[in-house]
C-alpha positions as CSV (number, residue, x, y, z in Angstrom):
1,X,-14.9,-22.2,12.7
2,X,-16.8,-18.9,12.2
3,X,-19.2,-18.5,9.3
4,X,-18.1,-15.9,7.1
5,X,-20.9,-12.6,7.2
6,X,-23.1,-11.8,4.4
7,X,-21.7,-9.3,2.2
8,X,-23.5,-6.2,1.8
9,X,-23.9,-5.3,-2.3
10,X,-21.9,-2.9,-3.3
11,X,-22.6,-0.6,-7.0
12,X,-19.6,-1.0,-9.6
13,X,-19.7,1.7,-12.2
14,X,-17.0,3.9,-13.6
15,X,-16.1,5.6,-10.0
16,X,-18.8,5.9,-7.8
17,X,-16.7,6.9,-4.5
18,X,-15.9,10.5,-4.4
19,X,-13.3,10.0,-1.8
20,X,-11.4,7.9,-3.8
21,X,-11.8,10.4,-6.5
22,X,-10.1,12.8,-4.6
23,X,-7.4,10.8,-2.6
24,X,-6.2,9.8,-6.3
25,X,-5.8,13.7,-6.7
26,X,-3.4,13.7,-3.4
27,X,0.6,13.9,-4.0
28,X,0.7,10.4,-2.4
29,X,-2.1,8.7,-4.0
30,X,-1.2,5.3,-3.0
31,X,-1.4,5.7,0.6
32,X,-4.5,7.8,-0.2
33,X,-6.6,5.7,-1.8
34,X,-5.5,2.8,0.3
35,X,-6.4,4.7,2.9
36,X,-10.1,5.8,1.2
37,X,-10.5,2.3,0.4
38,X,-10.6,0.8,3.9
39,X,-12.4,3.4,5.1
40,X,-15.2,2.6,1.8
41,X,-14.7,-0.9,2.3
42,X,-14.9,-1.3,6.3
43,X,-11.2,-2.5,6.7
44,X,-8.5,-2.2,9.2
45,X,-5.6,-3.5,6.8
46,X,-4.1,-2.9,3.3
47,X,-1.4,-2.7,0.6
48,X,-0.8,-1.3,-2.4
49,X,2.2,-3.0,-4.4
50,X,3.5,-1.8,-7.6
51,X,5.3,-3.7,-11.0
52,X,8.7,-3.1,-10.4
53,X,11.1,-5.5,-12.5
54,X,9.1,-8.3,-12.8
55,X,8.5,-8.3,-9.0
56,X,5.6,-6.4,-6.5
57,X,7.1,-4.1,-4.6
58,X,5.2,-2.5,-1.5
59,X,4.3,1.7,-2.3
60,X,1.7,2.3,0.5
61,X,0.3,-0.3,3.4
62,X,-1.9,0.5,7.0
63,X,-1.8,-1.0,9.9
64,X,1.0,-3.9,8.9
65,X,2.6,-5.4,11.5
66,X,6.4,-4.2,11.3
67,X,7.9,-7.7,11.6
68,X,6.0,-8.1,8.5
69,X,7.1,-5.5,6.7
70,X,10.2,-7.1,5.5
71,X,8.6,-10.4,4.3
72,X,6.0,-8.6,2.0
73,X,8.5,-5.1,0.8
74,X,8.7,-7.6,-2.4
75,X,6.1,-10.4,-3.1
76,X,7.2,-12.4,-6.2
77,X,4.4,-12.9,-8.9
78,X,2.6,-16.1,-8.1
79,X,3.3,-16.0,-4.2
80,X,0.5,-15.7,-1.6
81,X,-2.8,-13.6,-2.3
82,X,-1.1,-10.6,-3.8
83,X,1.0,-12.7,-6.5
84,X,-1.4,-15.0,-7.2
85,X,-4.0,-11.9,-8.2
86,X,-1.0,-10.1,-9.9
87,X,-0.3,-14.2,-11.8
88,X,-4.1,-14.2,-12.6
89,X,-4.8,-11.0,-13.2
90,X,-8.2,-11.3,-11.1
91,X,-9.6,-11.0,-7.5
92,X,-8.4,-13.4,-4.9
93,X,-10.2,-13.6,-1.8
94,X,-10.2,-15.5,1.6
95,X,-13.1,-15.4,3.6
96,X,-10.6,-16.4,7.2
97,X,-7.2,-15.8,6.7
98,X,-7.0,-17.5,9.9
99,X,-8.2,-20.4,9.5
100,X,-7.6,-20.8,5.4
101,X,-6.2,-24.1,4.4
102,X,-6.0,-23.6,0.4
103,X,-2.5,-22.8,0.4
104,X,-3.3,-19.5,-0.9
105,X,-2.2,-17.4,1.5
106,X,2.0,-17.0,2.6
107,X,2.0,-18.4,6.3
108,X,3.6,-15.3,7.8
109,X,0.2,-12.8,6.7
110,X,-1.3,-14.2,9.8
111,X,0.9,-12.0,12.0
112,X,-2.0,-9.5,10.8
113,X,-4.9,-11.0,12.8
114,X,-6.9,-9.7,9.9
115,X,-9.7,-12.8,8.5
116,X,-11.6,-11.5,5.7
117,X,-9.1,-10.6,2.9
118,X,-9.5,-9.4,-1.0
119,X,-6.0,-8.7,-3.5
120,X,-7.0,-7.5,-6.9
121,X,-4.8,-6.8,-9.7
122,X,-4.2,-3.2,-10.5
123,X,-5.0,-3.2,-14.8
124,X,-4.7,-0.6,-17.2
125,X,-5.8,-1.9,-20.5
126,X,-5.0,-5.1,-19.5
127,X,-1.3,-4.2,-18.5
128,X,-0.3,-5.5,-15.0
129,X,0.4,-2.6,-13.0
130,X,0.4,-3.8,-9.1
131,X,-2.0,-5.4,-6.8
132,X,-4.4,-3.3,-4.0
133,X,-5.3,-5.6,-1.0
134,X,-6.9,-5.2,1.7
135,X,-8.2,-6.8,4.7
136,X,-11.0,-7.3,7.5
137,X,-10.9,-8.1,11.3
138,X,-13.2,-10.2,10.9
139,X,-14.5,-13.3,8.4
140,X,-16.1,-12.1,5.4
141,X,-17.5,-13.4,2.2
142,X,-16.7,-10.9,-0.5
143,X,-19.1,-10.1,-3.4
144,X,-18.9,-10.5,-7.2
145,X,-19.8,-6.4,-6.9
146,X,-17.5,-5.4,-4.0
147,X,-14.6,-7.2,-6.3
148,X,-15.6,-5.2,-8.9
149,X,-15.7,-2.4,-7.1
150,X,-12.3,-2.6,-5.9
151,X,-10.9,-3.5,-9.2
152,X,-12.6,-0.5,-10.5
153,X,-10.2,1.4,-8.0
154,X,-7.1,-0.4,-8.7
155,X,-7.2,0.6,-12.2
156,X,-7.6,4.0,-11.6
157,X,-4.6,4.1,-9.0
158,X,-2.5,1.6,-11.5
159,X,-2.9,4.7,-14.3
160,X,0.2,6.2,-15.0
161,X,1.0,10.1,-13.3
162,X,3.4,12.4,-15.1
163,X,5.4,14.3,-12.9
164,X,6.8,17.5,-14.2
165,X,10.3,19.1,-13.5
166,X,10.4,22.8,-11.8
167,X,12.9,24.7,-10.5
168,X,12.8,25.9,-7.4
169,X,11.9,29.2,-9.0
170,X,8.5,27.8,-10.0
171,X,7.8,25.6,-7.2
172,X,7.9,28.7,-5.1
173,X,5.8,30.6,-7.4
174,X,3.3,27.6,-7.7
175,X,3.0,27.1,-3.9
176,X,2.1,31.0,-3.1
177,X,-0.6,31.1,-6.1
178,X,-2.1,28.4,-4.5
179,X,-2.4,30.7,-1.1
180,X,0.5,28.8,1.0
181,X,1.5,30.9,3.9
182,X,5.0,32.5,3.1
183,X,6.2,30.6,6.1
184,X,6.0,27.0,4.6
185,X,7.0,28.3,1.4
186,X,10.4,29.3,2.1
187,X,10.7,26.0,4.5
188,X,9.6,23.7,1.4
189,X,12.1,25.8,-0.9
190,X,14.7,25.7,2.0
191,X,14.5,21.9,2.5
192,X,14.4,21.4,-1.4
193,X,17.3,23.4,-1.7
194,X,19.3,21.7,1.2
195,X,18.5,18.2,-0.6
196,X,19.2,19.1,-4.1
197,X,22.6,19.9,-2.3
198,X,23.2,16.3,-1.0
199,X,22.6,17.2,2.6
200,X,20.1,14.1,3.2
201,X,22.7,11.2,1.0
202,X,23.8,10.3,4.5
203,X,21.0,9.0,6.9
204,X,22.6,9.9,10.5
205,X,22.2,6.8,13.0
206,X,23.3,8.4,15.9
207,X,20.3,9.1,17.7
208,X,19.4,5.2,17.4
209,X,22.6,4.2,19.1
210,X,22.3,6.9,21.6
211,X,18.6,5.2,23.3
212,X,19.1,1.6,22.5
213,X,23.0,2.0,23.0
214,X,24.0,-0.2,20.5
215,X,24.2,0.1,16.6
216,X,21.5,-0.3,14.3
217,X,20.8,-3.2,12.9
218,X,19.8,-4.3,9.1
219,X,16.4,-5.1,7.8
220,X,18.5,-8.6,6.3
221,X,19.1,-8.8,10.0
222,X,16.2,-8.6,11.8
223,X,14.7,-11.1,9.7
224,X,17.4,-13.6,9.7
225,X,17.3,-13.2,13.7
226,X,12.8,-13.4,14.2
227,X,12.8,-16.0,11.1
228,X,11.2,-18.2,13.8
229,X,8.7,-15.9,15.5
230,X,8.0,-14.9,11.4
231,X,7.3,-18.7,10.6
């Protein structure tokens, strides 16, 4: 079995990754700091799940594996690594998701052929908000401070946003005091405009059943039809 590698310390403070600082800023700061995360963390593999009704739902993830997708859109609390941090409200780590035999992990996450794994909960003043996970190629012992660190970061993406109402008046006026070229402007305002309207209620399917030359399928589907290549 390979040894798990050394981890390398890593400072925990109030927010000492400027990267993350600003991906938080972006319009969609899940993927963002997901994204700012591996790249701070040296990982190939994430999620971010948020609180939704008492179950996690996926907001963000890289480089999941899209028969996976469907197993992991809604992780109930207490189930694999994500639930069981979200059930805890701490870090749970694996050092080989491949080879882990504590039971922690759901048996379908190995699709990922990722090894070293950390979920933490996402907690704002000790309110579960979601769970940030993320993953390594390779085996990995995780640190007390690289937990930290990454908990550190869930808490500041798990902080609520408020989102203000414009009109379409103000969006544009927004958008050209910020320097946006007149071009994309009146496309963002046109495309608001067209959807405020209902012209994206119907998702057209067409194009799908024009290259596979069949109908599309449901996600309820696909699942019920891989369920063995999913285990």
């Amino acid at each position: 079995m390979q040894d798990c590698a050394s981890a390398t310390p890593v400072p925990s403070c109030a927010m000492p990754f400027p990267a993350i600082t600003a991906a938080l800023s972006e319009s969609n700061p899940a993927e963002a700091t997901l994204l700012a995360a591996l790249d701070h963390f040296g990982c190939q593999t994430g999620t971010v799940h948020l609180l939704r009704d008492g179950v996690l739902r996926l907001a963000a993830h890289v480089n999941i594996p899209a028969p996976l997708l469907p197993i992991i859109e809604t992780v109930p609390i207490g189930k694999g690594i994500a639930g069981l941090a979200a059930e805890r409200r701490e870090a749970v780590s694996l050092c080989n998701l491949q080879t882990d035999t504590s039971g922690q992990a759901r048996p379908a996450a190995k699709i990922t052929g990722m090894e070293g794994s950390l979920a933490v909960p996402m907690l704002v003043n000790g309110d579960l908000r979601g769970v940030l996970g993320i993953a390594k190629s390779t085996a990995y012992d995780w640190s007390d401070a690289e937990k930290s660190a990454l908990l550190v970061i869930g808490e500041a993406l798990g902080k609520p946003i408020a989102y203000t109402t414009l009109t379409l008046e103000q969006a544009e006026q927004g958008m050209k005091a910020r320097g946006m070229p007149d071009w994309l402007v009146a496309h963002l305002i046109a495309m608001a405009r067209a959807g405020a309207g209902g012209a994206f209620s119907k998702e057209n399917t067409q194009p799908i059943r024009d290259i596979v030359g069949r109908a599309p399928i449901t996600i309820r589907q696909f699942v019920q039809d891989y369920r063995a290549a999913l285990g």
